[in-house]
C-alpha positions in Angstrom: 91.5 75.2 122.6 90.8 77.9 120.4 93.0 77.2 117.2 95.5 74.5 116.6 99.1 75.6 118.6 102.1 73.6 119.5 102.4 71.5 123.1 105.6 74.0 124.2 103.9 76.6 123.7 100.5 75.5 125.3 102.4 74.9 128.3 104.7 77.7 128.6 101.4 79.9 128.2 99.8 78.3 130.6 103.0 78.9 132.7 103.9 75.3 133.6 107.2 76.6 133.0 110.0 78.3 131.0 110.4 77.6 127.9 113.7 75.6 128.3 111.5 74.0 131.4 108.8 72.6 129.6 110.5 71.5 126.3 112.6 69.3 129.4 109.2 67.9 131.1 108.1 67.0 127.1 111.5 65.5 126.3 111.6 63.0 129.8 108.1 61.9 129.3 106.5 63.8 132.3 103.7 64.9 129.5 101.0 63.0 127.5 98.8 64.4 125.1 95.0 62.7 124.8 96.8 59.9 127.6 99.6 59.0 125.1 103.3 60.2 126.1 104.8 62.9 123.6 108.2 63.5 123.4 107.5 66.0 120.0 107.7 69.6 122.0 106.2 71.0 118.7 103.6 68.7 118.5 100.3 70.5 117.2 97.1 70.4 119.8 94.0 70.8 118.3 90.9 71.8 120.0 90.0 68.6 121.9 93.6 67.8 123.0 94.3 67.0 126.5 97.6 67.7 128.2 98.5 66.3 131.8 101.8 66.7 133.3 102.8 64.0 135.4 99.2 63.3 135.5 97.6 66.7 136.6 95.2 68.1 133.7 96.3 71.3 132.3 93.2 73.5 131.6 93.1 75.7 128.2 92.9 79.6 129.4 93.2 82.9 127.4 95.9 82.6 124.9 98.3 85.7 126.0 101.6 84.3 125.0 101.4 86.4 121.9 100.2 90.1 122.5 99.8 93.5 119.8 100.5 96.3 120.9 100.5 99.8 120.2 104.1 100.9 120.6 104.7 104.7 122.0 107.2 107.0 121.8 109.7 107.2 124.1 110.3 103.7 125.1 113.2 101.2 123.8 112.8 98.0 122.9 115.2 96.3 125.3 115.6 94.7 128.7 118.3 96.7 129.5 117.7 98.8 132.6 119.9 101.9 131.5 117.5 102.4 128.5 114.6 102.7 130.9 111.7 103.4 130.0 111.1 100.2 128.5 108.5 99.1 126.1 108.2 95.9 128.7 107.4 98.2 131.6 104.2 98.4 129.6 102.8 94.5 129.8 100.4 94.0 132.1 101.6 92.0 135.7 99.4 89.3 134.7 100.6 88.5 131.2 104.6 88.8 132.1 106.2 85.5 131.1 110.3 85.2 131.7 110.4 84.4 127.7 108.0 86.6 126.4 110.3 89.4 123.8 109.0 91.7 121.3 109.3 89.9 117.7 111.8 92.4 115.8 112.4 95.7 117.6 111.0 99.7 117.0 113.4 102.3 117.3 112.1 104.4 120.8 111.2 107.4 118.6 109.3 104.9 115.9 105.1 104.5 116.9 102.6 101.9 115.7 102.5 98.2 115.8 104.4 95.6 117.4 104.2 92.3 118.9 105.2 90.2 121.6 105.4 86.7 122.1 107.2 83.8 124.1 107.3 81.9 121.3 111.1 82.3 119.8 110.3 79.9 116.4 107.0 81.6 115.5 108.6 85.2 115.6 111.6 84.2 113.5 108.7 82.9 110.6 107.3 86.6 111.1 110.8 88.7 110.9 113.1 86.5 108.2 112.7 88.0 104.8 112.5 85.0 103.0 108.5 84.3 104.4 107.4 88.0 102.6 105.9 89.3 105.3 105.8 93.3 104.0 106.0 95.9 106.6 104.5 99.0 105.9 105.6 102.6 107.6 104.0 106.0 107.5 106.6 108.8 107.1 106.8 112.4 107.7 110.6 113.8 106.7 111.8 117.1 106.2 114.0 117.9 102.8 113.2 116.9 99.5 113.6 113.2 98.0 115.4 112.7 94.5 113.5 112.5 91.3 114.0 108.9 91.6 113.5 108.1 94.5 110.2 105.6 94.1 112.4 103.9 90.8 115.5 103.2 93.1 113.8 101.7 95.9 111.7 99.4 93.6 115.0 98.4 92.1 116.7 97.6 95.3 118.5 100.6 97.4 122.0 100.3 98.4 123.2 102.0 102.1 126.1 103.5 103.3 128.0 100.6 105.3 126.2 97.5 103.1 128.2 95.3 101.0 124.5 94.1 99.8 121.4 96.8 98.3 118.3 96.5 100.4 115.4 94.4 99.2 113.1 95.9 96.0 110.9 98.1 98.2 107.8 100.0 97.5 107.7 104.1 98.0 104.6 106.1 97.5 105.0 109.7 97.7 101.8 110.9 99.8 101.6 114.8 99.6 102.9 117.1 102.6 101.4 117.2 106.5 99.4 120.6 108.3 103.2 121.1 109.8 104.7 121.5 106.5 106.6 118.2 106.4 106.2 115.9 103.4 104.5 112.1 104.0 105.4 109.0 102.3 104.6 105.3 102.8 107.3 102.8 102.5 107.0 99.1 102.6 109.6 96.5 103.0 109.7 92.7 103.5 113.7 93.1 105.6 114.3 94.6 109.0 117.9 96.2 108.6 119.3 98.3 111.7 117.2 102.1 111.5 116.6 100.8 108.0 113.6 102.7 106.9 115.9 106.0 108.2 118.6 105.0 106.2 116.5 104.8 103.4 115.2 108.6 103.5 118.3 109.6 103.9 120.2 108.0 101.0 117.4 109.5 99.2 117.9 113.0 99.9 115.5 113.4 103.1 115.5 113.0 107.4 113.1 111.0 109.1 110.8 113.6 111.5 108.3 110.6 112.5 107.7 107.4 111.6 105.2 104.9 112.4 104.3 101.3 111.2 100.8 100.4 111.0 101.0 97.3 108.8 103.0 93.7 109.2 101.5 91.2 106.0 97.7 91.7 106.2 97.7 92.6 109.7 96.7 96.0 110.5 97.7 98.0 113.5 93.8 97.9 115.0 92.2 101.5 115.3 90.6 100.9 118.6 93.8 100.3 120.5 95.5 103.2 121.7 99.4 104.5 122.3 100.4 101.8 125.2 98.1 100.0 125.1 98.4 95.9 124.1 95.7 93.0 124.3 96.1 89.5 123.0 96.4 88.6 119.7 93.2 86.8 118.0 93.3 83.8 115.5 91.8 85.7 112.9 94.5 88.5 113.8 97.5 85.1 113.6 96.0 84.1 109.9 96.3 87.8 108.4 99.8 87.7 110.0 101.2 84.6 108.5 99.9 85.4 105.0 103.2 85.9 102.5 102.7 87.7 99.3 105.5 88.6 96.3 104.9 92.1 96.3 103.4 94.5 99.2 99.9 95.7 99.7 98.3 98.9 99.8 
């Protein structure tokens, strides 16, 4: 094995089963890690460790229960047929898993990074504000910002609707585009509904496109195109799961 990962997740990548299925074959005995019986479905494997269930060896293969992708435009994501096309539509046959889901959700306008994985507790430590992990997004807008605009957002925004002021943000004004819109990069360690929208508008602007390039110190990579999604490295996991006070650059 690759990198240290936990034994429900080692099996539902390796598609034993569902996730509900193999945390049931871990909790009746039915698996044994290095010939021992575990009934700890979080259990961490490390790179010697060898799983059987009910006594068949299961061998270690590609790790594609966590994917990065390159999100397009144009496609929601959602299940739901009625909002075909879906950003699902766009995993490969062969690395389909009945619990894999995107971890947080782009609006189907929004571009740039986003990931997949089958693994419901590791995406809820990469989404929850407390763990830090800054997101950054690219804007183009049309109108013009207030003069305060990068104070109020470092002191914590309120929106329309919110009993409670978004998180202190981080807003760098970034000069105007070749179609005459004007760019700014935004950061922000929550995921409110259309936040980063809301945001531009409270401040006096409208949201033309927006694209997120940047989750913690993971960078959308350069190489992969619009649509397109591989699996994610460990080196790729680590910059992920780094937590900082204040966003990067």
């Amino acid at each position: 094995m690759p990198r240290p990962e936990p034994l429900d997740y080692f099996l539902a990548r390796r598609r034993v089963g569902t996730w509900a299925a193999v945390r049931r074959l871990i909790q009746t005995c039915h698996v044994r890690v290095d010939d021992v019986v575990c009934k700890h479905y979080r259990r961490q494997l490390g790179a010697t460790s060898r799983v059987t269930v009910d006594g068949a060896e299961i061998p270690d293969g590609e790790d594609t229960g966590t994917l990065i992708c390159h999100k397009p435009a144009g496609v929601a994501c959602s299940h739901a047929p009625q909002d075909a096309p879906l950003i699902y539509d766009l995993v490969p046959e062969a690395w389909r898993h009945a619990n894999l889901q995107t971890v947080g959700r782009l609006d189907r306008d929004t571009t740039g990074l986003i990931l997949f994985t089958i693994d419901g507790t590791w995406a809820q430590q990469v989404v929850e504000p407390q763990h830090a992990r800054w997101k950054r997004y690219r804007i183009a807008f049309s109108g013009s910002l207030a003069a305060d605009a990068v104070v109020r957002v470092a002191a914590g925004l309120p929106l329309s609707g919110e009993s409670t002021p978004c998180l202190p943000a981080r807003l760098t004004l970034d000069g105007t585009s070749g179609d005459g819109l004007a760019l700014a990069t935004l950061e922000v360690s929550e995921g409110r509904h259309h936040q980063v929208k809301r945001m531009i508008d409270a401040l006096g602007g409208r949201v033309e496109r927006l694209h997120r390039d940047r989750i913690a110190e993971l960078e959308l990579p350069h190489e992969l195109l619009p649509g397109v999604m591989r699996p994610l490295c460990a080196a790729e996991r680590a910059a992920l799961m780094q937590t900082a006070g204040d966003p990067g650059v």
